[in-house]
PyMOL CGO cylinders between C-alpha atoms (Angstrom):
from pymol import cmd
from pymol.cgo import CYLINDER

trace = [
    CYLINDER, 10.85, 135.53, -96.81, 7.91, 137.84, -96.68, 0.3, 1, 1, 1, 1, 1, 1,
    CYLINDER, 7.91, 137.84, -96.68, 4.86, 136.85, -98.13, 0.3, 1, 1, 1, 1, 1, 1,
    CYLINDER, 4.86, 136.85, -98.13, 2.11, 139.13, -99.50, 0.3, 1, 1, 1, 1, 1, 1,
    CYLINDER, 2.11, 139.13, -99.50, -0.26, 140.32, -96.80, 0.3, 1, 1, 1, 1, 1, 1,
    CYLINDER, -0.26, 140.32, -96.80, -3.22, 138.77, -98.14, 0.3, 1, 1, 1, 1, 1, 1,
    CYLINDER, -3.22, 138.77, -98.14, -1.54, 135.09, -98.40, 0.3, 1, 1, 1, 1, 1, 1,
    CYLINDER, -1.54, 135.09, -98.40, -0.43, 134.55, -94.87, 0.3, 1, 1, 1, 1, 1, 1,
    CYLINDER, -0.43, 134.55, -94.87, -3.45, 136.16, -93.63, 0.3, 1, 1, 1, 1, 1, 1,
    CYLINDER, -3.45, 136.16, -93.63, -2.78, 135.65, -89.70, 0.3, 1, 1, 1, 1, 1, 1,
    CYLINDER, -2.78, 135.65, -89.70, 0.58, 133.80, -90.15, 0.3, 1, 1, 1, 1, 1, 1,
    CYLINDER, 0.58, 133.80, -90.15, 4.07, 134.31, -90.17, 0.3, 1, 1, 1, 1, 1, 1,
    CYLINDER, 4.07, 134.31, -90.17, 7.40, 132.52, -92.58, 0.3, 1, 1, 1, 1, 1, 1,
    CYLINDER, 7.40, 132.52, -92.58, 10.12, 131.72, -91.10, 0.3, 1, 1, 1, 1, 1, 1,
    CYLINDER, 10.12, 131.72, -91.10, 12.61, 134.43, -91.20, 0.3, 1, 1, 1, 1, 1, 1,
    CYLINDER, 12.61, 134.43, -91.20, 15.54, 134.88, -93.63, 0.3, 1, 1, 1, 1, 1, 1,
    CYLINDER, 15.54, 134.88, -93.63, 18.01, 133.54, -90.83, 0.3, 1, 1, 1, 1, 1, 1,
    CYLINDER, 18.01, 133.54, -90.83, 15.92, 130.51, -90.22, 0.3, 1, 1, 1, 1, 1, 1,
    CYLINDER, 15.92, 130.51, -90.22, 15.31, 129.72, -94.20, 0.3, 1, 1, 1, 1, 1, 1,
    CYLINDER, 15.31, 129.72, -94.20, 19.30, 129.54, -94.00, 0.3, 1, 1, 1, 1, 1, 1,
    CYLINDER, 19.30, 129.54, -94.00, 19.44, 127.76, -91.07, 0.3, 1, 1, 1, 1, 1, 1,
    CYLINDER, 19.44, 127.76, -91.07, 16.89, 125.26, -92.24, 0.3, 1, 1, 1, 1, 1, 1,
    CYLINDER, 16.89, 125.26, -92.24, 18.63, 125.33, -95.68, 0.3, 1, 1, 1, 1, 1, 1,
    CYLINDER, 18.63, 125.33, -95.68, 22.08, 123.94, -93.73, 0.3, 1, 1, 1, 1, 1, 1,
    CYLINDER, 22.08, 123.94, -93.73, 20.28, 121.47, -91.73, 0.3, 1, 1, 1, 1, 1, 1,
    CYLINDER, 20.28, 121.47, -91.73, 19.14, 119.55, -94.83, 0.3, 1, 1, 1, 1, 1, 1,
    CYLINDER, 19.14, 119.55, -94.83, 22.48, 119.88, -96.66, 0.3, 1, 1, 1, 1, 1, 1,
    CYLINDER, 22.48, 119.88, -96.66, 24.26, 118.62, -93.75, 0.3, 1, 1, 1, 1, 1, 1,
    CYLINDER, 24.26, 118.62, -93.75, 21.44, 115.96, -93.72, 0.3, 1, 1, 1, 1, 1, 1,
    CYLINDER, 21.44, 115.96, -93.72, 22.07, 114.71, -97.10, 0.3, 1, 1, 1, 1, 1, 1,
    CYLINDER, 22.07, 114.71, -97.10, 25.32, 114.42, -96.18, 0.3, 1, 1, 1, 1, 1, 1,
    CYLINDER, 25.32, 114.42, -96.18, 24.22, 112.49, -93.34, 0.3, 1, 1, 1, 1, 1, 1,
    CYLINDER, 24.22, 112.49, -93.34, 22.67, 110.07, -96.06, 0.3, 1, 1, 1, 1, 1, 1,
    CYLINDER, 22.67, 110.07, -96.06, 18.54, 111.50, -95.27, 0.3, 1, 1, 1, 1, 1, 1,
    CYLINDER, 18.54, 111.50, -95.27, 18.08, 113.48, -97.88, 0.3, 1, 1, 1, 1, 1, 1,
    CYLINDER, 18.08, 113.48, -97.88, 17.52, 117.51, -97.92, 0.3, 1, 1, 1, 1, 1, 1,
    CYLINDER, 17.52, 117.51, -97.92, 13.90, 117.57, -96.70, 0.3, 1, 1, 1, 1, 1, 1,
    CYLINDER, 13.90, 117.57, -96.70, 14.12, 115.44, -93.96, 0.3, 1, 1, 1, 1, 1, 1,
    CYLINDER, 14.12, 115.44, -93.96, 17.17, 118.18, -92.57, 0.3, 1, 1, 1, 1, 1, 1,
    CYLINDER, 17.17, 118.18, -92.57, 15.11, 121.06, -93.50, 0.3, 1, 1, 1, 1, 1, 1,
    CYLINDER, 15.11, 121.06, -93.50, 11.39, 119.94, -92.77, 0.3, 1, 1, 1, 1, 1, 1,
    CYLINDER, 11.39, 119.94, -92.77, 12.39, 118.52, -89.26, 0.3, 1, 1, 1, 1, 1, 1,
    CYLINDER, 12.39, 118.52, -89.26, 14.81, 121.99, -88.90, 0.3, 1, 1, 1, 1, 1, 1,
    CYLINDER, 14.81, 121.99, -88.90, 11.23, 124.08, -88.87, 0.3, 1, 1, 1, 1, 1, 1,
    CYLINDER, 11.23, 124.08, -88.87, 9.47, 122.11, -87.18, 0.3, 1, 1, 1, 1, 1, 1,
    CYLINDER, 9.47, 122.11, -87.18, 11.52, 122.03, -84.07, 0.3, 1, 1, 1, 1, 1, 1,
    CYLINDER, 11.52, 122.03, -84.07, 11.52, 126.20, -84.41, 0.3, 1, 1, 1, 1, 1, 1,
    CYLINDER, 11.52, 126.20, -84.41, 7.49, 125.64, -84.16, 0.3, 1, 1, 1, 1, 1, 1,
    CYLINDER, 7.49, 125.64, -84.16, 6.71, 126.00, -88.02, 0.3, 1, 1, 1, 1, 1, 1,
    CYLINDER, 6.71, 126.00, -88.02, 4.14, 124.00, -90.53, 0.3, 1, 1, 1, 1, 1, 1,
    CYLINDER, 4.14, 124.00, -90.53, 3.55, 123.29, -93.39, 0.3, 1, 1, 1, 1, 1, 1,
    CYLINDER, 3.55, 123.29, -93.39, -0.09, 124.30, -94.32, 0.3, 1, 1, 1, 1, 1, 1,
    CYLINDER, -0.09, 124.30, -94.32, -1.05, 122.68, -97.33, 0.3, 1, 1, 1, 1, 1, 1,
    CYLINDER, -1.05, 122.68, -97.33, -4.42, 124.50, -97.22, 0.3, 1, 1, 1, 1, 1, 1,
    CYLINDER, -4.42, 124.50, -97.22, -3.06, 128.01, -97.68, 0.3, 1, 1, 1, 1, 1, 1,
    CYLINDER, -3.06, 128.01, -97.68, -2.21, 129.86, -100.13, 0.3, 1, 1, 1, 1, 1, 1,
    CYLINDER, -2.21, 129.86, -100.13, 1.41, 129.75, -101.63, 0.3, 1, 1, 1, 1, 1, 1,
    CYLINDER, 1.41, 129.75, -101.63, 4.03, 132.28, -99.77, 0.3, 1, 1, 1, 1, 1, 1,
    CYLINDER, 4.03, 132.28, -99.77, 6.50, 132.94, -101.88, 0.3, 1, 1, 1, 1, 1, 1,
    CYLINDER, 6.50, 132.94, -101.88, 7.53, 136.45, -102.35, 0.3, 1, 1, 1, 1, 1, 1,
    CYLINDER, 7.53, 136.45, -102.35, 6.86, 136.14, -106.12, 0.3, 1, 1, 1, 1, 1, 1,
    CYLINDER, 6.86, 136.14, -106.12, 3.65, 133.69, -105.43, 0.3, 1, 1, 1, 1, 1, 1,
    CYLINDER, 3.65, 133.69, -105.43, 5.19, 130.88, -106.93, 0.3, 1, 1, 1, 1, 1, 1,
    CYLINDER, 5.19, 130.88, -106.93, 5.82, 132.51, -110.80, 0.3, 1, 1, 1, 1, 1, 1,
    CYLINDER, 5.82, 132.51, -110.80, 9.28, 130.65, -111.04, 0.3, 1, 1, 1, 1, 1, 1,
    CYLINDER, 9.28, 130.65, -111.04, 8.23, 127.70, -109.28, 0.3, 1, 1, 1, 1, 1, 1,
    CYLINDER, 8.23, 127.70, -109.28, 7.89, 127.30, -105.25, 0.3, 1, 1, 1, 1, 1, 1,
    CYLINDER, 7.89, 127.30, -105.25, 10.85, 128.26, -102.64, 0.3, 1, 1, 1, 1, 1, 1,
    CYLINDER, 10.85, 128.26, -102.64, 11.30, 125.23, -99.72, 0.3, 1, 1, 1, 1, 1, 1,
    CYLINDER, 11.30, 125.23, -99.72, 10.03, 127.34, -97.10, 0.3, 1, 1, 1, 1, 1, 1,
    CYLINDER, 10.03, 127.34, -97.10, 6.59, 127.73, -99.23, 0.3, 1, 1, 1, 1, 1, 1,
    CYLINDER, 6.59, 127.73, -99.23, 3.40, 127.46, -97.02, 0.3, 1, 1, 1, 1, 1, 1,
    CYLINDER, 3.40, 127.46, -97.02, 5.74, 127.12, -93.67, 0.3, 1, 1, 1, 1, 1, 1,
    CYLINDER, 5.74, 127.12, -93.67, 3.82, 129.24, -90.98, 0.3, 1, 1, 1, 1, 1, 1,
    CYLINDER, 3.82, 129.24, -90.98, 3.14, 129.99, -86.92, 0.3, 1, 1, 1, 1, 1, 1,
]
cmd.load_cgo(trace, "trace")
């Protein structure tokens, strides 16, 4: 994911390996009877991500079709 310069002023996403990464640990966490964004939440946050609720959105396309998971996730 890469977010327009001015949005993550100072941060960094999580990279494209780690959205997928993240994206299996909450499938195989549904299966696990959780839910997807217990799997995927708790995925990023063990790699040191966020979620910032007081930035603005990340998405590549700034949220046009409606926001990614990995939306406002940031070092």
């Amino acid at each position: 994911m890469v977010a327009p310069p001015d949005v993550a002023q100072g941060h960094s996403g999580p990279s494209d390996e780690e959205v997928l990464a993240a994206l299996r640990a909450g499938y195989r966490s549904i299966d696990d009877g959780y839910g997807f964004y217990p799997g995927f939440d708790g995925w990023l946050e063990s790699l040191g991500y966020r979620r910032r609720g007081d930035i603005d959105c990340t998405c590549p396309d700034r949220g046009y079709r409606g926001h990614l998971p990995e939306c406002r996730w940031v070092r």
